[in-house]
N, CA, C and O atoms as a GROMACS GRO file, in nm:
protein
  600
    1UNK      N    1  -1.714  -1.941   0.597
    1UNK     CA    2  -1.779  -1.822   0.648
    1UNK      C    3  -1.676  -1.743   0.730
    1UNK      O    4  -1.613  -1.785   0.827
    2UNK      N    5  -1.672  -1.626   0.676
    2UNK     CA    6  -1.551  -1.517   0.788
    2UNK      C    7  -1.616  -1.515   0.911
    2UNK      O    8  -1.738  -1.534   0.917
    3UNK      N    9  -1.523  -1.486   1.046
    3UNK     CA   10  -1.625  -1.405   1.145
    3UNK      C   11  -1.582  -1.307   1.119
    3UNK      O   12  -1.487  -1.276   1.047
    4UNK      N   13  -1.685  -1.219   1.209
    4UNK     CA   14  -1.739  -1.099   1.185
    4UNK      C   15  -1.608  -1.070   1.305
    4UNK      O   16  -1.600  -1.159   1.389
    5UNK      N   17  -1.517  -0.969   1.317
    5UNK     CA   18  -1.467  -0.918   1.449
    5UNK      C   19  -1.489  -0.823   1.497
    5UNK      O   20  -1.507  -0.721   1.430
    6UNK      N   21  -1.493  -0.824   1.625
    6UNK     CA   22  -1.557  -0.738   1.695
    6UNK      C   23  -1.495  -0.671   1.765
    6UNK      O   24  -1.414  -0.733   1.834
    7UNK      N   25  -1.501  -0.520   1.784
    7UNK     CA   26  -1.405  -0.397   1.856
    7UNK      C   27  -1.379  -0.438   1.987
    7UNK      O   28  -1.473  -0.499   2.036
    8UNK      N   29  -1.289  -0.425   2.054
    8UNK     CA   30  -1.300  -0.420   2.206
    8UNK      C   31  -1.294  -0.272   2.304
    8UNK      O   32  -1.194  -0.200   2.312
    9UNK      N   33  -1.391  -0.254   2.358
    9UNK     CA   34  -1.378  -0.112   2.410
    9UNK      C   35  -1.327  -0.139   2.507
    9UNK      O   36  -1.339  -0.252   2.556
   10UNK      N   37  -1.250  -0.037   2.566
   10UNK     CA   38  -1.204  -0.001   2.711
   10UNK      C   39  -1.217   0.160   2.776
   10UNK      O   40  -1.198   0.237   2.682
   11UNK      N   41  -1.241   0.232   2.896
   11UNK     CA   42  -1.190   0.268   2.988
   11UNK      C   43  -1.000   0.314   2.941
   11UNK      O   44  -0.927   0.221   2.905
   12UNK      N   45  -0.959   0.419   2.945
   12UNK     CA   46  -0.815   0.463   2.926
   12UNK      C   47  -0.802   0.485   3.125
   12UNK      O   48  -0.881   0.530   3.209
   13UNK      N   49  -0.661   0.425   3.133
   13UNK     CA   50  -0.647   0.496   3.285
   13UNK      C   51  -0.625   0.639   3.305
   13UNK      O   52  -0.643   0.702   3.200
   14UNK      N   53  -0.592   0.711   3.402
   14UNK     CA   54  -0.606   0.809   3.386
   14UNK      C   55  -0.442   0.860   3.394
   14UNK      O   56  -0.428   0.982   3.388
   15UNK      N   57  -0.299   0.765   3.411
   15UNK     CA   58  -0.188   0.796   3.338
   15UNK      C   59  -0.247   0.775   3.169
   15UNK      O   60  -0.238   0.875   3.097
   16UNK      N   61  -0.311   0.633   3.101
   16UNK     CA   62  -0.286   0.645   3.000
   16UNK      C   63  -0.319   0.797   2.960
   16UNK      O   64  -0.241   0.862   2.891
   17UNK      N   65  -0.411   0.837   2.996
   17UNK     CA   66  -0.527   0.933   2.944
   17UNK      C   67  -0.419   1.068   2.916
   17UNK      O   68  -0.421   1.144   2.819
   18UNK      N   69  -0.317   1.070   3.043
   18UNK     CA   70  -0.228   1.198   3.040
   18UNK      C   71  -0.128   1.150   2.906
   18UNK      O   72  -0.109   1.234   2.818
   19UNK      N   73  -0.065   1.014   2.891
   19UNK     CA   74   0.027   1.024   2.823
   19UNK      C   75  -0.022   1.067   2.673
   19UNK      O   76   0.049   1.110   2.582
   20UNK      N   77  -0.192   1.038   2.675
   20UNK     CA   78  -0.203   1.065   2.523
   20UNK      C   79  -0.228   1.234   2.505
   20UNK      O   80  -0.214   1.306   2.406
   21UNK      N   81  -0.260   1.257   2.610
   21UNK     CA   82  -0.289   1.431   2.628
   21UNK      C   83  -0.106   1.505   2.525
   21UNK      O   84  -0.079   1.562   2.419
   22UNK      N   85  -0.013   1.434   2.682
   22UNK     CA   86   0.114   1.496   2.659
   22UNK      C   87   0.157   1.438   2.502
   22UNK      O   88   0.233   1.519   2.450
   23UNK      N   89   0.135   1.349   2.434
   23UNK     CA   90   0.218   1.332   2.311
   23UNK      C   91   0.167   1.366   2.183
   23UNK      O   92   0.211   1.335   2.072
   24UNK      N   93   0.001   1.478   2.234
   24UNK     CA   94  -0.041   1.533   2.088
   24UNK      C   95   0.008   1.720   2.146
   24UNK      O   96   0.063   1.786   2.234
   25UNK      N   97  -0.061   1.724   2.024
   25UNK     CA   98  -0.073   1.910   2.028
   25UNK      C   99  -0.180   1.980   2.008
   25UNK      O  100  -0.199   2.092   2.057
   26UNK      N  101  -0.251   1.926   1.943
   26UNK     CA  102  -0.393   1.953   1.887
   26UNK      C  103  -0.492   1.862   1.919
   26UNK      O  104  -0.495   1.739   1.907
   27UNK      N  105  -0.596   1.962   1.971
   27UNK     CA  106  -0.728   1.895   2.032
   27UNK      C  107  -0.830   1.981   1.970
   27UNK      O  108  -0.808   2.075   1.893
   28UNK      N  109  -0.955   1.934   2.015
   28UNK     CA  110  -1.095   2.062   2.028
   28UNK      C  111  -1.109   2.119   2.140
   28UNK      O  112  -1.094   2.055   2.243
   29UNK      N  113  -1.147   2.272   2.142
   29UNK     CA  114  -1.191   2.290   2.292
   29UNK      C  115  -1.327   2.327   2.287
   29UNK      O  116  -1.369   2.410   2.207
   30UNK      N  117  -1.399   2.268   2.371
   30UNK     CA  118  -1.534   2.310   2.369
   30UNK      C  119  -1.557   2.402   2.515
   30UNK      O  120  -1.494   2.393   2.620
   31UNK      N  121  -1.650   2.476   2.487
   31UNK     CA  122  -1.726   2.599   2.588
   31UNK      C  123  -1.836   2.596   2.562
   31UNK      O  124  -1.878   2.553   2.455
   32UNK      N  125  -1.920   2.647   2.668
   32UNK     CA  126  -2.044   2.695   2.642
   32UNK      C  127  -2.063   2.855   2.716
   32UNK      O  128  -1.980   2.905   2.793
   33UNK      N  129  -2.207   2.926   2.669
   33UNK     CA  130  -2.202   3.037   2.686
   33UNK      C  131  -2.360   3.033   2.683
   33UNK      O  132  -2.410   3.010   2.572
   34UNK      N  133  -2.462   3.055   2.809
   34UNK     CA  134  -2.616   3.051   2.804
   34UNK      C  135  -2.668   2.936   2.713
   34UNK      O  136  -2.645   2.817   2.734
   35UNK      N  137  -2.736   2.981   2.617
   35UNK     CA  138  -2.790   2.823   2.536
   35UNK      C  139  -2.691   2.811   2.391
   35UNK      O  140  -2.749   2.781   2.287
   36UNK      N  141  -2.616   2.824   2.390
   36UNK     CA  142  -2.480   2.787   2.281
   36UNK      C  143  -2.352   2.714   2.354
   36UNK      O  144  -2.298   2.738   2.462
   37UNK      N  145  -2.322   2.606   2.244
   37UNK     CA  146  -2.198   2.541   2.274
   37UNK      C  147  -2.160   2.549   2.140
   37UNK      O  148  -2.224   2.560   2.035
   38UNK      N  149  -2.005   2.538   2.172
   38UNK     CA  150  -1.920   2.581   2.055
   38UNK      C  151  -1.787   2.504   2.130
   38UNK      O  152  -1.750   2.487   2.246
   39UNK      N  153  -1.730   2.461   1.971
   39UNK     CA  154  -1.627   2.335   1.973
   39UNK      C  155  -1.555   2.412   1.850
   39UNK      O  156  -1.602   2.457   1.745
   40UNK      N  157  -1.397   2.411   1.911
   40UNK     CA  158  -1.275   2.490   1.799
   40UNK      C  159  -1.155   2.438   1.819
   40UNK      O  160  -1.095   2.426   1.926
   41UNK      N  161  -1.102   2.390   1.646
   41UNK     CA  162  -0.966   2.338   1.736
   41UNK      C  163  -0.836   2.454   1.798
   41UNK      O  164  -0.823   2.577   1.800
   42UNK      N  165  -0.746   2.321   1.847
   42UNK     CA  166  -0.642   2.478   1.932
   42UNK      C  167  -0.512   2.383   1.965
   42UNK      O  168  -0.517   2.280   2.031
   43UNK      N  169  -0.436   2.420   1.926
   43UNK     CA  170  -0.295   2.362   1.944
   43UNK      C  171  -0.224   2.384   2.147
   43UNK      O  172  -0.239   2.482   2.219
   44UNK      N  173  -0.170   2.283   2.172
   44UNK     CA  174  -0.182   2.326   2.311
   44UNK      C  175  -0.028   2.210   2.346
   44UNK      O  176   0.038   2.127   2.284
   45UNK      N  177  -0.030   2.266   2.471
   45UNK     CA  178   0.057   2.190   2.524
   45UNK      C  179   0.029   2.142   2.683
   45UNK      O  180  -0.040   2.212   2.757
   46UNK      N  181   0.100   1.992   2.736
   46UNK     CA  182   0.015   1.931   2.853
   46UNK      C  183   0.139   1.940   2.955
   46UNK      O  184   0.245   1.890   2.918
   47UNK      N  185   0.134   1.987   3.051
   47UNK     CA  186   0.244   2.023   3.116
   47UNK      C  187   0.253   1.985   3.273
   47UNK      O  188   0.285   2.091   3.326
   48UNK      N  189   0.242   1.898   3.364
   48UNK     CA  190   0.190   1.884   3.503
   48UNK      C  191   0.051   1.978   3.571
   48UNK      O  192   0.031   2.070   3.651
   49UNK      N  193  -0.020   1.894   3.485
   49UNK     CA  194  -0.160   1.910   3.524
   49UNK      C  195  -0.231   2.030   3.487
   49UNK      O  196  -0.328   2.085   3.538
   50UNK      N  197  -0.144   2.065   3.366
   50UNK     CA  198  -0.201   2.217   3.265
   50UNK      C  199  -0.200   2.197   3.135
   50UNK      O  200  -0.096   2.153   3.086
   51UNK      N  201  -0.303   2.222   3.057
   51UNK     CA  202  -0.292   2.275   2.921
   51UNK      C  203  -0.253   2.432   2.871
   51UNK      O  204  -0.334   2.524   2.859
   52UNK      N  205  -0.167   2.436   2.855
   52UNK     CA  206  -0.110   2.570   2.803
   52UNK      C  207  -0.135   2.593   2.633
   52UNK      O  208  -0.081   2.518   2.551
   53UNK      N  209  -0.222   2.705   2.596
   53UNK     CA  210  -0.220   2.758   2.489
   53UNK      C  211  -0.260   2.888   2.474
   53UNK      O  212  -0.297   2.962   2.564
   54UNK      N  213  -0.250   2.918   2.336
   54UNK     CA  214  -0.288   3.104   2.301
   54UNK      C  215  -0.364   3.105   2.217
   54UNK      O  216  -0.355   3.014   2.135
   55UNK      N  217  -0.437   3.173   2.205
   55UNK     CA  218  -0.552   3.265   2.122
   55UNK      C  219  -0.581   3.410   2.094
   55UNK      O  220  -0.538   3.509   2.153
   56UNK      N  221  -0.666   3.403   1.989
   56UNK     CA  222  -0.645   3.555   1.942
   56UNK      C  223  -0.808   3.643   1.985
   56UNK      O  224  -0.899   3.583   2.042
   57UNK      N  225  -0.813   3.745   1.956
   57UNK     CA  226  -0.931   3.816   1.994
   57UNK      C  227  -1.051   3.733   1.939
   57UNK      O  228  -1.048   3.715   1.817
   58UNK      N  229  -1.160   3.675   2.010
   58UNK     CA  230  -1.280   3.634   1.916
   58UNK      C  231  -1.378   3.613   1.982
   58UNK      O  232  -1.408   3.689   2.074
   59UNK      N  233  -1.472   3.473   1.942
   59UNK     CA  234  -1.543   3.419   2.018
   59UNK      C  235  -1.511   3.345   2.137
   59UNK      O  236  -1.579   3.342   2.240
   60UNK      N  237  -1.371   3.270   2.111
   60UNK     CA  238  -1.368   3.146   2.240
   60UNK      C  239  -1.274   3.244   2.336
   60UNK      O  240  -1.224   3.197   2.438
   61UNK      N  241  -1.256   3.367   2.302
   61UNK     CA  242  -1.163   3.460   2.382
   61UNK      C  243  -1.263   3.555   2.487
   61UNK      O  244  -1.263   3.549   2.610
   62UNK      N  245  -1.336   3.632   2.412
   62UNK     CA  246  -1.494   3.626   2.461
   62UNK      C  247  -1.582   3.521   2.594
   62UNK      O  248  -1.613   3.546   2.711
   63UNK      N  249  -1.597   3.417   2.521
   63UNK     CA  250  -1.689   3.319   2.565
   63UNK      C  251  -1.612   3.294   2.730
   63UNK      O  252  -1.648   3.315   2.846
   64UNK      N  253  -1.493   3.242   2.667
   64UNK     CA  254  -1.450   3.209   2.789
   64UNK      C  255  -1.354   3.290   2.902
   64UNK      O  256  -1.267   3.234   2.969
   65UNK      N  257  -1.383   3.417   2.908
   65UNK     CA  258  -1.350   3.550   2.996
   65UNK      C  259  -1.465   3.532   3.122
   65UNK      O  260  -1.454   3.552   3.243
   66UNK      N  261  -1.608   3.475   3.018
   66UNK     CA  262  -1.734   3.524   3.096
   66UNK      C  263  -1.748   3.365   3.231
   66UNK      O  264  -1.750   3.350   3.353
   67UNK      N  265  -1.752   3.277   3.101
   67UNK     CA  266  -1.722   3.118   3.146
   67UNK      C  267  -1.651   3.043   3.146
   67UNK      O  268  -1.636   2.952   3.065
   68UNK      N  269  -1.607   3.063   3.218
   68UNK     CA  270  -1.451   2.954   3.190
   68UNK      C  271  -1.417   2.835   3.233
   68UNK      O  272  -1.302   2.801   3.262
   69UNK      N  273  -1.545   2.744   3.243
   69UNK     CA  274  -1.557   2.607   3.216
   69UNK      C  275  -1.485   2.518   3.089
   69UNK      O  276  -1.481   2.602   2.999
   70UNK      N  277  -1.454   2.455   3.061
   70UNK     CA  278  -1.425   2.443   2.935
   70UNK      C  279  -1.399   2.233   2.952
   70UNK      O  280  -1.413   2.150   3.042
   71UNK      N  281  -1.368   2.231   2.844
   71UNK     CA  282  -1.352   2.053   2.785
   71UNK      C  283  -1.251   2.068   2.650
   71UNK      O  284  -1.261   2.155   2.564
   72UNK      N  285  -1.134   1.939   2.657
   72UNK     CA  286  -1.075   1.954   2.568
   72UNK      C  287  -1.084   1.773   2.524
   72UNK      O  288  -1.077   1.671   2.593
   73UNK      N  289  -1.102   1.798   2.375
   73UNK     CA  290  -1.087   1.663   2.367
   73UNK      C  291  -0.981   1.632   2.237
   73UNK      O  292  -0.989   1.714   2.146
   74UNK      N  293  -0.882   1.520   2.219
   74UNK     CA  294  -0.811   1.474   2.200
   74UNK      C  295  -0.798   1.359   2.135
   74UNK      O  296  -0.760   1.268   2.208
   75UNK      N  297  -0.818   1.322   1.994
   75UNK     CA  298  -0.820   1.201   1.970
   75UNK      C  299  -0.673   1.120   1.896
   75UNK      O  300  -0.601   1.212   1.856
   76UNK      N  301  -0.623   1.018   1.874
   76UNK     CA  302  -0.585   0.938   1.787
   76UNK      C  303  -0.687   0.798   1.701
   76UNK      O  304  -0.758   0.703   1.734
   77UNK      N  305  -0.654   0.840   1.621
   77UNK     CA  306  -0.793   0.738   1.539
   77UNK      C  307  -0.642   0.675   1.409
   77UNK      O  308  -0.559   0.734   1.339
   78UNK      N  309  -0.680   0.516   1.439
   78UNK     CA  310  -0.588   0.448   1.327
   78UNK      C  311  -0.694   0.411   1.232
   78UNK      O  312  -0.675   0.397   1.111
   79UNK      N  313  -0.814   0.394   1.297
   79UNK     CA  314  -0.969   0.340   1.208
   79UNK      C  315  -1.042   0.302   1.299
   79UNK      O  316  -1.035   0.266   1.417
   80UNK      N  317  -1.144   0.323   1.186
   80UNK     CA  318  -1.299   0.347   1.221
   80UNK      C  319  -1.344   0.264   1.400
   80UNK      O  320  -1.434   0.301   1.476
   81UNK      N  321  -1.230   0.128   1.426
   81UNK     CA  322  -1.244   0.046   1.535
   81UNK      C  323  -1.103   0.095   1.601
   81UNK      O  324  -1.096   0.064   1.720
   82UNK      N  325  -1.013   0.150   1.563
   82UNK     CA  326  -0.899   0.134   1.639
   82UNK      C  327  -0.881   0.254   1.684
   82UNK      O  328  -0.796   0.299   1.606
   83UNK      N  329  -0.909   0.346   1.767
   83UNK     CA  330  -0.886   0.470   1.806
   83UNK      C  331  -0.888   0.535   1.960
   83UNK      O  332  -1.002   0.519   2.005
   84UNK      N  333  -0.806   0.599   2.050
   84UNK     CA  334  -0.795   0.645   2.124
   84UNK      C  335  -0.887   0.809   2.177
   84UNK      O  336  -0.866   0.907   2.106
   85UNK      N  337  -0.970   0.822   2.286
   85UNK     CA  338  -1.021   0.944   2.273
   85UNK      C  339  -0.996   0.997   2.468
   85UNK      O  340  -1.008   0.926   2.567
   86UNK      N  341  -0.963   1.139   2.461
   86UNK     CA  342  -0.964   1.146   2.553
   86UNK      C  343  -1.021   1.316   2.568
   86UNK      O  344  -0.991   1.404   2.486
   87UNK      N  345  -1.109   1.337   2.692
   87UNK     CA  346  -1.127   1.482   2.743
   87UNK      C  347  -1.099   1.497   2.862
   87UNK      O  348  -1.114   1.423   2.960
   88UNK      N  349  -1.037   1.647   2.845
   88UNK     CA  350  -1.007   1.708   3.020
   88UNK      C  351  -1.080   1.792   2.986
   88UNK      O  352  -1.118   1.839   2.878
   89UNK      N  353  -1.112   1.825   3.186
   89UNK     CA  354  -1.204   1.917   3.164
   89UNK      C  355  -1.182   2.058   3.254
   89UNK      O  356  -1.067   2.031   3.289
   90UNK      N  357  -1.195   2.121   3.284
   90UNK     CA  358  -1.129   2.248   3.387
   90UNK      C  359  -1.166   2.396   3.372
   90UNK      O  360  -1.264   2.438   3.309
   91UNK      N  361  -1.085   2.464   3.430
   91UNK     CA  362  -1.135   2.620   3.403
   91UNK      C  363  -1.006   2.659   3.349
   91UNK      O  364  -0.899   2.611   3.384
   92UNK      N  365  -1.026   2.759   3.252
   92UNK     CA  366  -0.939   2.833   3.229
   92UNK      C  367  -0.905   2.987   3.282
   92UNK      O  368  -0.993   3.069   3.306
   93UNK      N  369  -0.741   3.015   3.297
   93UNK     CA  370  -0.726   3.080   3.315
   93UNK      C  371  -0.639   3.168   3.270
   93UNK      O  372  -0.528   3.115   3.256
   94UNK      N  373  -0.642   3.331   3.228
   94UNK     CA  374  -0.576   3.382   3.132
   94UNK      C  375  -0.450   3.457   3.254
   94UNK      O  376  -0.455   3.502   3.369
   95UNK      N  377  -0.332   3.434   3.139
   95UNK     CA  378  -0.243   3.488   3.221
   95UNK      C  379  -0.195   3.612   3.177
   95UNK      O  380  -0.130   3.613   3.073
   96UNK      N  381  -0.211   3.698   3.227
   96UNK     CA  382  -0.186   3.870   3.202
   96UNK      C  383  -0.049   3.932   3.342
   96UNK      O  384  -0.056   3.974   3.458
   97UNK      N  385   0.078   3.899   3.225
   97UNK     CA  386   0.222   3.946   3.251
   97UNK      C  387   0.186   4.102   3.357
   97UNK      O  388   0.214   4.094   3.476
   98UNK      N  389   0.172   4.134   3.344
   98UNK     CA  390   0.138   4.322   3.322
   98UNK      C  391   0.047   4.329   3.490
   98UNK      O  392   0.028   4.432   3.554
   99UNK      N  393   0.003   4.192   3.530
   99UNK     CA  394  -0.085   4.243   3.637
   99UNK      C  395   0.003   4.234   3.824
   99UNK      O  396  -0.035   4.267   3.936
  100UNK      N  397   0.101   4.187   3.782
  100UNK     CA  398   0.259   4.170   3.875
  100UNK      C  399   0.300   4.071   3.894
  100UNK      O  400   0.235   3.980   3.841
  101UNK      N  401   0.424   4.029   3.975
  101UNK     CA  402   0.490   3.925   3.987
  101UNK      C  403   0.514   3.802   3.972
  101UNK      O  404   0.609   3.731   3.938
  102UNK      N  405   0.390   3.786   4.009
  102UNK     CA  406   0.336   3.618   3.976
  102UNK      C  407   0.292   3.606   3.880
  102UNK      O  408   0.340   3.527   3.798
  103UNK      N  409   0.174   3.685   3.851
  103UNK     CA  410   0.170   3.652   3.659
  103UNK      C  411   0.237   3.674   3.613
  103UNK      O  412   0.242   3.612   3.506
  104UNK      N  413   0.350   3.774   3.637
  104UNK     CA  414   0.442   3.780   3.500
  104UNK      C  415   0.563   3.635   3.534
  104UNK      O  416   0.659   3.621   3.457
  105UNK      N  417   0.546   3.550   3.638
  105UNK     CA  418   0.657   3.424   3.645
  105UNK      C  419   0.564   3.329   3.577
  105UNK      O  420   0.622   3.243   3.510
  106UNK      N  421   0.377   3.324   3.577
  106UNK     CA  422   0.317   3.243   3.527
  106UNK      C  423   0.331   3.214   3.395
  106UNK      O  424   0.358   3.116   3.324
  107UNK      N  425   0.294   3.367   3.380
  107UNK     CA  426   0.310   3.417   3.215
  107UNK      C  427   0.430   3.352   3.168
  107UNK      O  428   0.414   3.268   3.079
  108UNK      N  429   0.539   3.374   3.208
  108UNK     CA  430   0.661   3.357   3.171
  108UNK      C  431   0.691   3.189   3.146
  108UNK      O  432   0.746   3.135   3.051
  109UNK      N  433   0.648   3.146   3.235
  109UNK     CA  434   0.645   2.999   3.218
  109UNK      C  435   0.588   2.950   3.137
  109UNK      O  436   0.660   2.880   3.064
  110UNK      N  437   0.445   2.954   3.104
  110UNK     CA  438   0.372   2.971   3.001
  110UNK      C  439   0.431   2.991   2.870
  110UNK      O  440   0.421   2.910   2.778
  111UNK      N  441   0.470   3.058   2.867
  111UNK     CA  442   0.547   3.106   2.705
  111UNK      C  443   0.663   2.994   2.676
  111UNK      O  444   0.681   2.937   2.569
  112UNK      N  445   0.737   2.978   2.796
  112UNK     CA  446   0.859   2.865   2.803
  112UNK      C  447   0.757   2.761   2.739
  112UNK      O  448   0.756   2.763   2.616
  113UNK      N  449   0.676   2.676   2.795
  113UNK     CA  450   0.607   2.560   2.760
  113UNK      C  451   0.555   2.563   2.606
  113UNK      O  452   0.576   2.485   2.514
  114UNK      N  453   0.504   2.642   2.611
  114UNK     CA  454   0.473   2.662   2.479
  114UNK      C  455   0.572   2.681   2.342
  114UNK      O  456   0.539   2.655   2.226
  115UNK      N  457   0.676   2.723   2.381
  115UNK     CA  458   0.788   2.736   2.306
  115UNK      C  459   0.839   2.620   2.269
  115UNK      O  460   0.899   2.604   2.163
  116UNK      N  461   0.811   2.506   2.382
  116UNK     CA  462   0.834   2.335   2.331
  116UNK      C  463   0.798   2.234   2.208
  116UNK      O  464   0.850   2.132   2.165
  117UNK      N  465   0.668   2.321   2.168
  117UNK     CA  466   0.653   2.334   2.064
  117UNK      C  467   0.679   2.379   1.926
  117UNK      O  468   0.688   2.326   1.815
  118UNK      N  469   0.692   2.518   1.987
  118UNK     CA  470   0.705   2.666   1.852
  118UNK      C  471   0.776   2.736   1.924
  118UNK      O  472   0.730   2.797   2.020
  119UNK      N  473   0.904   2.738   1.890
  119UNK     CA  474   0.990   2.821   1.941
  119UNK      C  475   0.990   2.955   1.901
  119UNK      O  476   1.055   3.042   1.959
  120UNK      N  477   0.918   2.974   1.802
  120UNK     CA  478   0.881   3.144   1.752
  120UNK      C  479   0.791   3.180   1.806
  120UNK      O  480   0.762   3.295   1.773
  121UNK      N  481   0.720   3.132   1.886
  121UNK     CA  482   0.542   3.164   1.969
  121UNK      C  483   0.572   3.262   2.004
  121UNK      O  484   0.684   3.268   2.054
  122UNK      N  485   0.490   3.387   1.996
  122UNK     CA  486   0.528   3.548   2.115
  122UNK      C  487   0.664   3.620   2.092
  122UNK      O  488   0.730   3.703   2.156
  123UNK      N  489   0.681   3.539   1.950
  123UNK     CA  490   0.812   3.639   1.962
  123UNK      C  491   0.797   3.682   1.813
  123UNK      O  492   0.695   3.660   1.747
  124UNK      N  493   0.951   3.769   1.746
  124UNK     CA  494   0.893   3.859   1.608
  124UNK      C  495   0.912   3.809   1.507
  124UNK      O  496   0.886   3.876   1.407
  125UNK      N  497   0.970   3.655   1.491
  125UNK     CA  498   0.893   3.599   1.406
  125UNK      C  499   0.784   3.446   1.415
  125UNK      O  500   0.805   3.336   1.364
  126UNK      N  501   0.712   3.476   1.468
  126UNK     CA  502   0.533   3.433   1.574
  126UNK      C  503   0.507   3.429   1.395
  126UNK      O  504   0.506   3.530   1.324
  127UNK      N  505   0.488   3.298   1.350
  127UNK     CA  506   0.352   3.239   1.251
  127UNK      C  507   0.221   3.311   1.225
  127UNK      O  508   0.171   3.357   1.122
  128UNK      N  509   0.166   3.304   1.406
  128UNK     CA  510   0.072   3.334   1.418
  128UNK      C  511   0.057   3.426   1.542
  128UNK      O  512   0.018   3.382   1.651
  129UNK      N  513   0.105   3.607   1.510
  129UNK     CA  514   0.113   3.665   1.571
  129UNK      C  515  -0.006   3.737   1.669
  129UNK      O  516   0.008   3.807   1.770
  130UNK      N  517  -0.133   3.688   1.595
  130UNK     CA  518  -0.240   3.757   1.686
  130UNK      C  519  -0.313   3.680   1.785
  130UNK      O  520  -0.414   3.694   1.854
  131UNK      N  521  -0.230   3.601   1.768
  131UNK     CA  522  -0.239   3.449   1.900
  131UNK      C  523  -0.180   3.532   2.005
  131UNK      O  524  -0.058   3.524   1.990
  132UNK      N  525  -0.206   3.606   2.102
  132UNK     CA  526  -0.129   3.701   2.189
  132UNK      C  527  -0.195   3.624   2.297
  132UNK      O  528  -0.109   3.553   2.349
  133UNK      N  529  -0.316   3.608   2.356
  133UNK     CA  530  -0.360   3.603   2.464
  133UNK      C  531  -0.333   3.414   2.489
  133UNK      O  532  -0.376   3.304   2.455
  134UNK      N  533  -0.230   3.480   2.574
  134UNK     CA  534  -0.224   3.333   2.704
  134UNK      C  535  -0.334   3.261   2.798
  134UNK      O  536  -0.398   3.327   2.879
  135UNK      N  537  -0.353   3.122   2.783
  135UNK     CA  538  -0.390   3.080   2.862
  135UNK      C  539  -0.342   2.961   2.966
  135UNK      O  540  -0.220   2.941   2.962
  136UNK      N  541  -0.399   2.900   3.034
  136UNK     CA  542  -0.415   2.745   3.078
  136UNK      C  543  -0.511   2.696   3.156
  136UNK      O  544  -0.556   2.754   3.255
  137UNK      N  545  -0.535   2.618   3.127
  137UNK     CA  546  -0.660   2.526   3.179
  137UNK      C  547  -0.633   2.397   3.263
  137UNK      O  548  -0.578   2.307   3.199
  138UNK      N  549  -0.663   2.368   3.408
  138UNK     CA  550  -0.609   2.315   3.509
  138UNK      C  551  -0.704   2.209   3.460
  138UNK      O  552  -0.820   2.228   3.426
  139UNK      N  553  -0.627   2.072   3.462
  139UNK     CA  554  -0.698   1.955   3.391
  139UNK      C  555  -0.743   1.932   3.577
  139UNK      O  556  -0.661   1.896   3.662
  140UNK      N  557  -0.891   1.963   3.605
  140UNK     CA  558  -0.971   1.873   3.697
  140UNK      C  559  -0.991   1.744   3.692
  140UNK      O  560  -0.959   1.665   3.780
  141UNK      N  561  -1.063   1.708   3.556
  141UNK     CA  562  -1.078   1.587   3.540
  141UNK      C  563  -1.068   1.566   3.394
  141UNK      O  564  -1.094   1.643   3.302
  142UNK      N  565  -1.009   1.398   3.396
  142UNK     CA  566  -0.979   1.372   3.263
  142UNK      C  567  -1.042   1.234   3.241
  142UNK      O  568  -1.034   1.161   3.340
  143UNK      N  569  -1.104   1.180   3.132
  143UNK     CA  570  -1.151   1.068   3.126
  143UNK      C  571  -1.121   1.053   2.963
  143UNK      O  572  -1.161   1.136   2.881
  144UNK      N  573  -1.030   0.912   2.922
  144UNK     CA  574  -1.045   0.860   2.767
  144UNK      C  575  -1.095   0.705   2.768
  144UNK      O  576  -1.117   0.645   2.874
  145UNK      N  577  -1.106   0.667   2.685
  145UNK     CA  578  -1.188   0.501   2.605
  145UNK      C  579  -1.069   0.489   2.473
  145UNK      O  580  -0.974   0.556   2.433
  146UNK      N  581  -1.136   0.360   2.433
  146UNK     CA  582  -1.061   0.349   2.331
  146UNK      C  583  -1.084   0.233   2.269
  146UNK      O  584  -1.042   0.147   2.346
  147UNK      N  585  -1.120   0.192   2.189
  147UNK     CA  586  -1.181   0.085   2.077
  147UNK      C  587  -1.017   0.022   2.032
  147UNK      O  588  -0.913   0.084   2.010
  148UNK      N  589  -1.045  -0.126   2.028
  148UNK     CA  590  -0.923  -0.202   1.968
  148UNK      C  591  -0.989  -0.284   1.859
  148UNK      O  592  -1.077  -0.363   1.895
  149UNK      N  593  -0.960  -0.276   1.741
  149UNK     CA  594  -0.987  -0.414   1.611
  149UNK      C  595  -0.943  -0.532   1.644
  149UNK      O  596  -0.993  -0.630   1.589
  150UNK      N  597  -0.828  -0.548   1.753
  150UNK     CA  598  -0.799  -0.691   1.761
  150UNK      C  599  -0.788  -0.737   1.910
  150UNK      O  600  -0.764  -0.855   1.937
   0.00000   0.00000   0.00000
């Protein structure tokens, strides 16, 4: 007779939780807005206690001007038992160069980080040029788990 094995869950600490933040790029971000929630993915970057990313004119550009609560979540999945999950959660905030000094050093920084990624981000040849609007989102709180097969 096989045994049956059984997952082991855990609690992620809250370094692990950052290191898995910092070594992806892509998460979901969820918002809400009155009686709607809405979940979109978004390529990002984790930077001392910021998620830095851009977006283009829409809904989650919208949504979150008005509310800027937000949740990002983050997974690695090897299978169905073996997988890592983590969400931060925070406000976002848009950084607009143009409004003086400090945003434009925020801004500026911003774009640096992001460039760690995509070194064409915001510039003229940008992939994805209507990704204009900067953000970041101050990780308040972060909590991951994580299921082991063995």
């Amino acid at each position: 007779m096989t045994q049956l094995k059984r997952p082991l869950f855990a609690e992620l600490s809250r370094d692990e939780s950052i290191e898995l933040l910092d070594r992806n790029h892509i998460g979901r971000l969820a918002f809400s807005f009155h009686d709607r929630v809405d979940i979109e993915p978004i390529s990002y970057v984790y930077r001392d206690g910021w998620l830095y990313a851009r977006t283009s004119p829409g809904t989650k550009l919208d949504t979150t001007q008005h509310h800027p609560w937000v949740a990002l979540e983050v997974d690695e999945v090897r299978g169905p038992l073996d997988w890592q999950s983590v969400v931060a959660r925070g406000k976002v905030y848009f950084l607009e160069p143009e409004l003086g000094p400090r945003d434009r050093e925020e801004y500026e920084t911003a774009v640096e980080v992001l460039h760690s990624i995509d070194p064409d981000a915001l510039t003229k040849n940008d992939a994805t040029p209507h990704r204009r609007h900067v953000f970041r989102i101050h990780v308040d709180e972060i909590t991951g788990r994580q299921a082991r097969s063995s």
